[in-house]
N, C-alpha and C positions, 0 to 999 in steps of 0.2 A: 398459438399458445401465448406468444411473449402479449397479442392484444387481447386478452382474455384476464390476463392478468393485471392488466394495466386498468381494464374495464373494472376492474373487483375493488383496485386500491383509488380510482378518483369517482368509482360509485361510493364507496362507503364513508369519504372527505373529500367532497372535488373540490372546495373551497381551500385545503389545507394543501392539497397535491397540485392544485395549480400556484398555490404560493410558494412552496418548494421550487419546483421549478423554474415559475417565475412567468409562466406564459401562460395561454389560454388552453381549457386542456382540450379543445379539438386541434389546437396544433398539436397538441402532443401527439394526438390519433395521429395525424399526419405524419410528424416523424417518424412513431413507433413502424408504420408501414411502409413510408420509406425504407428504414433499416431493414425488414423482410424482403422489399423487393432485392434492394441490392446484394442481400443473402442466399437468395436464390438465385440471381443472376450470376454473382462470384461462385456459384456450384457446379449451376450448369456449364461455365467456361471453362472450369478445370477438369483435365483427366482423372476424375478421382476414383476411376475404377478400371485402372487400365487390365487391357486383354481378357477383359471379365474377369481376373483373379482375383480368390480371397487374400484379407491384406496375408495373410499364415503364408499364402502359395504365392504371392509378389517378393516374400522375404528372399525367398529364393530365386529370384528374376528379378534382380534388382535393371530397372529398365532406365538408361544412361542416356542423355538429352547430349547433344553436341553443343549444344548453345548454351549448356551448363558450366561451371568453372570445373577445369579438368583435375585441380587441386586440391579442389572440396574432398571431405573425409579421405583422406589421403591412405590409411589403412583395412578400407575396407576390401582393396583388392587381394591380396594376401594376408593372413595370417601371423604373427609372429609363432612361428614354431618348429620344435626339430625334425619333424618328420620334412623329408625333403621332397620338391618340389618338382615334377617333369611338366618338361611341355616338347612337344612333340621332338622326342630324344634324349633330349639335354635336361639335366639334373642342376638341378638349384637349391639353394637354402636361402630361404626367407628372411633369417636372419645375418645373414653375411653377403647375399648377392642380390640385396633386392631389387638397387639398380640394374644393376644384369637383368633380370628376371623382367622387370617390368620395361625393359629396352625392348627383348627379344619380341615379347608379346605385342609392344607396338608397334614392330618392322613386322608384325604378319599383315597381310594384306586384309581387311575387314571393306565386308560389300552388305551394304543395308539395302533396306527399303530405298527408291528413290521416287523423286516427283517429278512432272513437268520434261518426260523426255519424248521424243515423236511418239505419236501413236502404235503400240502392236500389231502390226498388221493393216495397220493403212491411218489414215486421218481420224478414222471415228475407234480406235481400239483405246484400249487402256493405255493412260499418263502417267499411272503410277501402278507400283506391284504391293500398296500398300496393302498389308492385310492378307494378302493370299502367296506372294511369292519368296517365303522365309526358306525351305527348302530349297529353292531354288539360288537364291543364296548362297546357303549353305555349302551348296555344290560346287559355287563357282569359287566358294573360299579353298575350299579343298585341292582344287584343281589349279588353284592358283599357285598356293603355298609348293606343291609341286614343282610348277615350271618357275619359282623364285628358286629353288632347289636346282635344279638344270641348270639353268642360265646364272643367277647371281649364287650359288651355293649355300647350304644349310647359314654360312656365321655371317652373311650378310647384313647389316643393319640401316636401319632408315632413322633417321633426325627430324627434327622441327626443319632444318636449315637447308634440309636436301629440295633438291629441283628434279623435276622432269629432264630438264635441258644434260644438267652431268651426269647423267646416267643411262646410256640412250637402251640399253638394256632391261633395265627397269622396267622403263617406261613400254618399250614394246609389248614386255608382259603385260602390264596396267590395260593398257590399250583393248587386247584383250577378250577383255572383260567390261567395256564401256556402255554403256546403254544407249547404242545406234543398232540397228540392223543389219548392218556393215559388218560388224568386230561379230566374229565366229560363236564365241563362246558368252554375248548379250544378254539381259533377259529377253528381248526378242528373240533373237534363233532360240533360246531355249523352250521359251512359252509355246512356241509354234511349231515345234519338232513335237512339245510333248501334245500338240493339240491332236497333229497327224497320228497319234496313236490312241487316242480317244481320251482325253484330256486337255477337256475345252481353255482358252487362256478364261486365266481370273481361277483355276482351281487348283486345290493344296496338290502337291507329290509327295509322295513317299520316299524313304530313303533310295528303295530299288528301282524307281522309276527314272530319280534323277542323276542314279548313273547310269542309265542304259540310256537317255536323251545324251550323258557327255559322251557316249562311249560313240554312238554312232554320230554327233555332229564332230570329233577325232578324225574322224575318215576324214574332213576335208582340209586338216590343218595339216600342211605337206613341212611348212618351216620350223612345227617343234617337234613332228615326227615321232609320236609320242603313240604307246600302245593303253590301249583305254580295254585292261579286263573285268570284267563283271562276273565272280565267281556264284556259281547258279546252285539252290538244294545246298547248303551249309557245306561246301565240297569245294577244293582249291586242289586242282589237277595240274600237277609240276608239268608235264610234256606238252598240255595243251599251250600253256604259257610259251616255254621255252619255241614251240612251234611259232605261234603269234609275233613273239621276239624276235625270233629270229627264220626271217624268212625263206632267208635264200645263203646258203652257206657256198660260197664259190672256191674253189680251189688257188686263192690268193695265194702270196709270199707272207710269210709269219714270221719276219727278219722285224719286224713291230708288231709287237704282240699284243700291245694295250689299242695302239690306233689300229688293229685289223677289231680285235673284241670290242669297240666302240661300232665299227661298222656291222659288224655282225648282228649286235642286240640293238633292240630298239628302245628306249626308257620305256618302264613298266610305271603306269598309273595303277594299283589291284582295288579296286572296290567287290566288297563282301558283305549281302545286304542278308541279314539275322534277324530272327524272331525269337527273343530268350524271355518268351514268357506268353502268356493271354492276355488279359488287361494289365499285368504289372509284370517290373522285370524279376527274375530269378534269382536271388541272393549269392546263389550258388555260383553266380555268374562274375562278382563283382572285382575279385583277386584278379580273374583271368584280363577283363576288359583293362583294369588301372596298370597289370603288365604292357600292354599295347602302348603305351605313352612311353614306356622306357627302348623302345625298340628304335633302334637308330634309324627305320625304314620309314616311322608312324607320318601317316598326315591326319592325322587325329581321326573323329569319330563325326558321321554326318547322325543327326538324332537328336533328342529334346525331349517334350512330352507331346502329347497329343495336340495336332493342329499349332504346335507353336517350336519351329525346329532352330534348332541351334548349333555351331558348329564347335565340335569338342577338342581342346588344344591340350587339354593336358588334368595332372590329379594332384592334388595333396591330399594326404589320407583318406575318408570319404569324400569326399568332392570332388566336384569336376571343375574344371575351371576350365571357362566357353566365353566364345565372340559372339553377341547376341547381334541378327539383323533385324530386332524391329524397332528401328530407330529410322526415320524418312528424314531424307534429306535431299539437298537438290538436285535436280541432274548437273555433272561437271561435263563440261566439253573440253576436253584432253589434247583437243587439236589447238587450241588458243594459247596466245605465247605464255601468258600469264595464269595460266591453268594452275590450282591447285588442289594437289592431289592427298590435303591431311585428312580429307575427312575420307579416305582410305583406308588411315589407321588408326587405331582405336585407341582414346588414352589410359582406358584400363578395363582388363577383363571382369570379368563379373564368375560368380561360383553358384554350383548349386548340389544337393546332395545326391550323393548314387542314386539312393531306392527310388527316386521320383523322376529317374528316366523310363522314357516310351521303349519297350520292350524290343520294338520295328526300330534298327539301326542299320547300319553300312560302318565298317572297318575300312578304313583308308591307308593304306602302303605308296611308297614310290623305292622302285628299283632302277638306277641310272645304269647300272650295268649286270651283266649276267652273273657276276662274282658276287655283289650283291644280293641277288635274289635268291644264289646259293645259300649265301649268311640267313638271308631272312628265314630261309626253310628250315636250316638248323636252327636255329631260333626258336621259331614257331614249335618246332615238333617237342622240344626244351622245356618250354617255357610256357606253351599255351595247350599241349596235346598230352605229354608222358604226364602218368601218376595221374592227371586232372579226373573226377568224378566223372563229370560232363565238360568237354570242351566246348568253346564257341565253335568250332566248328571242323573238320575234319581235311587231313591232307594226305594225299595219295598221289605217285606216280605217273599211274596210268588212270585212266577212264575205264570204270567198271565195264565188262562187254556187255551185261544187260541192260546199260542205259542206251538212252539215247544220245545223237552225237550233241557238241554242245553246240552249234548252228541251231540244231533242234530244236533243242532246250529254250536256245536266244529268240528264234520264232514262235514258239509258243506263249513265250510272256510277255515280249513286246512286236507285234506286227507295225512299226513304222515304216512308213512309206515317204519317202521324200517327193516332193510336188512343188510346179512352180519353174521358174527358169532361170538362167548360171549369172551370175552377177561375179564382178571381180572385187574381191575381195583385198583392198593393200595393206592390212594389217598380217594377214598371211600369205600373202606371195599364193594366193591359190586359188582359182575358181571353185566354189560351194554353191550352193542350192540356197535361192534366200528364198524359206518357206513363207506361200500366204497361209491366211489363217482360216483353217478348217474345223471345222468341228475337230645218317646220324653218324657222323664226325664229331670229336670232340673238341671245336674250338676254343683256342684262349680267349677269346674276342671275351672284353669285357664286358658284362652284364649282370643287371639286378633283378631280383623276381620279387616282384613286391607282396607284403603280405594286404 
């Protein structure tokens, strides 16, 4: 177009348009088409259309570069406003604690995309989970923020300034979660537990898939001792929990009654994988879900929209406010002295509107003790179950006699089969399987119920 026009103004005077500019006009040509090449070279290098989304549907997925200044529009992570602010628990205001509020958010542990880490499953698998392992992600954010809960406790916070080296706790957690084959809870073991269940590596999961990959790669993690439930059919069966929890009740002394109930319970991970809706979520749903961030138990929400999963830390009014993984970054090797661990945490969360979550989610709880997961039940039954139209999802006792048992239930939706042979494992003190790749009390407890 731009030499179309140029063609029209030195055809109709090329004598007066070459005097203008001063040169001869098949330089001009030349320039003119210079500039287009380099117009389309400068297009094709930019992401100008990231994750396929329209710019309307990017507003919402503001997608945050690490290589970016962390400083830049400084307000776009929260809001100034009085409606107040949860993230997984804890209440904030925007306008009085925003430091707080955006400290808390960057002591959570955020795990992207990553590039350049050994191969999946041998030399020739996948170097990076670019593109397809968000979910996956997701999971491990979840399960992270967890055992920070366990080991460093909910008001834990991380700095610019913090090390690997002062905190050897920390660090174990981190660990973790590192992208080696080694570390239990990798996108390696993950990819490859969920391959042994027919979920080739390189393909998206689902909410309920990638708790039932953490729940069974759980079994081999003997050092956090951690109970990984997957509530099956919209249904959270108290007895079955408390069973799982607590395995073996021996006829100890009860002369310490807090160090015998630590020994008794095992820490409860609860994922609850929900469908509130067909192609779009249920309106009806949205009170219930943004209560879940106020809950002192929450590990927020694994979920996002369709093929682009994100993990959900918390709500201000309609929004949600999420740690996005698609952002690629390098692999860190966590064993090296000088290992640094910020691109870990994220320097600011990102928001997006309720109605345009994926309907396919997972509710995430952590219950450290059986006292606990009592609260949580009154809670729940409170807060998310009485009076509600339609709850998220239903709580009962006992297990209906005419289901099935939940072994059953867990069989029928995931058949994994672990394969392969025992590798020691030193990030958790425990031999695992490192997979080749296959194809109503009325508490005072204080609480809010959001409108």
């Amino acid at each position: 177009m731009l030499t179309s026009i140029t063609n029209t103004v030195i055809e109709s005077d090329p004598q007066s348009a070459a005097h203008y500019l001063n040169f001869d006009p098949n330089l001009y040509h030349l320039l003119i088409a210079a500039i287009a090449v380099s117009v389309v070279f400068l297009g094709l290098s930019m992401d100008l259309f990231p994750m396929g989304l329209s710019s309307a549907q990017n507003s919402y997925f503001p997608v945050w570069s690490y290589d970016n200044d962390p400083t830049s529009d400084p307000n776009d992570d929260f809001p100034p406003t009085e409606d107040p602010v949860w993230v997984l628990g804890i209440k904030y205001s925007s306008l009085h604690e925003l430091e707080e509020l955006r400290t808390d958010v960057k002591s959570r542990i955020w795990i992207t995309y990553r590039k350049n880490f050994v191969g999946i499953g041998g030399p020739n698998g996948h170097t990076s989970d670019s593109g397809w392992g968000c979910m996956l992600r997701c999971g491990q954010m979840a399960l992270a923020q967890a055992l920070c809960i366990r080991h460093l406790t909910r008001d834990w916070r991380w700095t610019q300034n913090y090390t690997l080296e002062s905190d050897l706790q920390y660090r174990e957690v981190l660990k973790l979660f590192e992208d080696k084959k080694t570390c239990i809870y990798s996108i390696h073991q993950i990819a490859l537990m969920g391959a042994s269940e027919g979920k080739p590596v390189g393909n998206w999961f689902g909410p309920n898939t990638i708790a039932q990959v953490l729940k069974k790669l759980s079994a081999y993690d003997k050092c956090n001792d951690i109970v990984i439930h997957v509530a099956m059919d919209n249904m959270v069966v108290i007895d079955e929990i408390k069973n799982s929890c607590k395995p073996q009740e021996n006829g100890t002394d009860d002369s310490d009654n807090e160090a015998n109930d630590k020994k008794l319970w095992k820490p409860l991970v609860l994922f609850i994988p929900l469908r509130l809706g067909l192609s779009e979520i249920n309106p009806i749903y949205f009170k219930s879900l943004k209560t879940t961030f106020a809950m002192k138990q929450s590990l927020g929400i694994i979920g996002g929209r369709p093929n682009h999963a994100l993990y959900l830390i918390g709500c201000v009014a309609n929004e949600l406010v999420v740690l996005d993984p698609h952002t690629t970054q390098p692999f860190v090797d966590l064993e090296e002295p000088e290992a640094d661990d910020s691109t870990y945490h994220c320097p600011r969360a990102s928001r997006m509107d309720i109605s345009l979550l994926d309907p396919s989610i997972a509710l995430c709880f952590y219950c450290d003790t059986e006292e606990e997961f009592d609260s949580w039940c009154q809670l729940t039954y409170k807060a998310l179950i009485l009076g509600e139209k339609q709850s998220l999802f239903e709580l009962t006792k006992e297990r209906p006699s005419h289901w099935p048992s939940y072994e059953e239930q867990i069989d029928a939706n995931t058949a994994i089969v672990s394969t392969g042979t025992s590798t020691l494992n030193s990030n958790t003190c425990e031999s695992f399987t490192e997979l080749e790749d296959t194809n109503r009390d009325d508490s005072d407890e204080e609480f809010e119920l959001l409108g």
